[in-house]
C-alpha positions as CSV (number, residue, x, y, z in Angstrom):
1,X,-1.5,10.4,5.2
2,X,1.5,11.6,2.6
3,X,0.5,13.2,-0.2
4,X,1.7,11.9,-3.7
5,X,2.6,15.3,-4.4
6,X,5.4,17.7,-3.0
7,X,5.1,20.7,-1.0
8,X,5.4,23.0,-3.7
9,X,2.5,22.0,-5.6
10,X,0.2,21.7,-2.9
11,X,1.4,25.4,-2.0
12,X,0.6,26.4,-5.5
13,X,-2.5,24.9,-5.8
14,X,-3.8,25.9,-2.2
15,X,-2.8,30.1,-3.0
16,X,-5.5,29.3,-5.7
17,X,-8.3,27.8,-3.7
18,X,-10.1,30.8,-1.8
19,X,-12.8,28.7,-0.2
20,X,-9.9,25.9,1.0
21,X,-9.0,27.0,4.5
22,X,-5.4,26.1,5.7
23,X,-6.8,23.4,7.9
24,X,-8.4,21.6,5.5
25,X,-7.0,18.7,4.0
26,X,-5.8,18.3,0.0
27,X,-6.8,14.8,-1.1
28,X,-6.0,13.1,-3.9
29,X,-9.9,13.4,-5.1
30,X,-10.9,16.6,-3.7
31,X,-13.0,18.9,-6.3
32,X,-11.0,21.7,-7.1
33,X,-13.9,23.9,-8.4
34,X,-15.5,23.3,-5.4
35,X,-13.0,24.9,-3.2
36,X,-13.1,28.2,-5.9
37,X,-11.0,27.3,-8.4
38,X,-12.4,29.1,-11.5
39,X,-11.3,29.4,-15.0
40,X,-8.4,32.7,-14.7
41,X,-7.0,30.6,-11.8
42,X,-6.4,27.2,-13.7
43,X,-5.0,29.5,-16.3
44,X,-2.5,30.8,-13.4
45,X,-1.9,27.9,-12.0
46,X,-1.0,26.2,-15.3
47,X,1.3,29.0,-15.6
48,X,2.5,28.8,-12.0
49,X,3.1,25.1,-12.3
50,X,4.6,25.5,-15.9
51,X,7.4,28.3,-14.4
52,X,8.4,26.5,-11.0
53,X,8.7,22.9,-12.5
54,X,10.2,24.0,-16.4
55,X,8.0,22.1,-17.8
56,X,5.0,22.7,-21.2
57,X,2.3,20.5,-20.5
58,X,0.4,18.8,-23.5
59,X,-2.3,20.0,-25.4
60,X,-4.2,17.1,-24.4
61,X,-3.3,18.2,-20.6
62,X,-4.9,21.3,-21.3
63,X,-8.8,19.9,-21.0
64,X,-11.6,20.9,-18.0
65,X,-10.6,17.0,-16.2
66,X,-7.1,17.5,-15.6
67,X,-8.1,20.4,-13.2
68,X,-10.9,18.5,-11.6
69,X,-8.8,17.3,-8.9
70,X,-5.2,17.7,-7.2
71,X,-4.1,13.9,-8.2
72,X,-5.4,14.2,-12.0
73,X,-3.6,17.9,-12.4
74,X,-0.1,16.1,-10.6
75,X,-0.3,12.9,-13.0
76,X,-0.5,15.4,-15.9
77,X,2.4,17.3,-14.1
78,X,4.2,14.7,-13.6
79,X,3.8,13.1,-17.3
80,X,5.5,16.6,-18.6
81,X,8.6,16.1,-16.3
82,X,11.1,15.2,-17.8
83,X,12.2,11.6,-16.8
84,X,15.9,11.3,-15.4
């Protein structure tokens, strides 16, 4: 199945996920915190994603859900794009 993301944010989010082995699969729904993804590293991967894509994200982004799971941090990523 493709992911709705691109390879650069799954490689982002994955170098923050100690417990997420490289054969596992990143779904849409899959608990972030459950795969080790604490408080410092959704600080650095807000940071990481803000750098790589130029974007700010929201304060309203900047809540507990949007890291819950990979597909609610990429619709929060992809509403601070900039649309073409």
């Amino acid at each position: 199945m493709q992911a709705m993301w691109d390879k650069q944010f799954e490689a982002l989010l994955r170098h923050r996920l100690p417990l997420l082995s490289s054969g596992d699969e990143l779904s849409a729904d899959t608990n972030l915190r459950e795969f080790g993804l604490d408080s410092m590293g959704a600080v650095e991967l807000l940071s990481a994603l803000e750098s790589d894509y130029s974007v700010q994200f929201d304060e309203e982004a900047l809540v507990l859900d949007t890291f819950n799971t990979p597909g609610a941090l990429w619709a929060a990523l992809s509403a601070a794009r900039p649309t073409s």
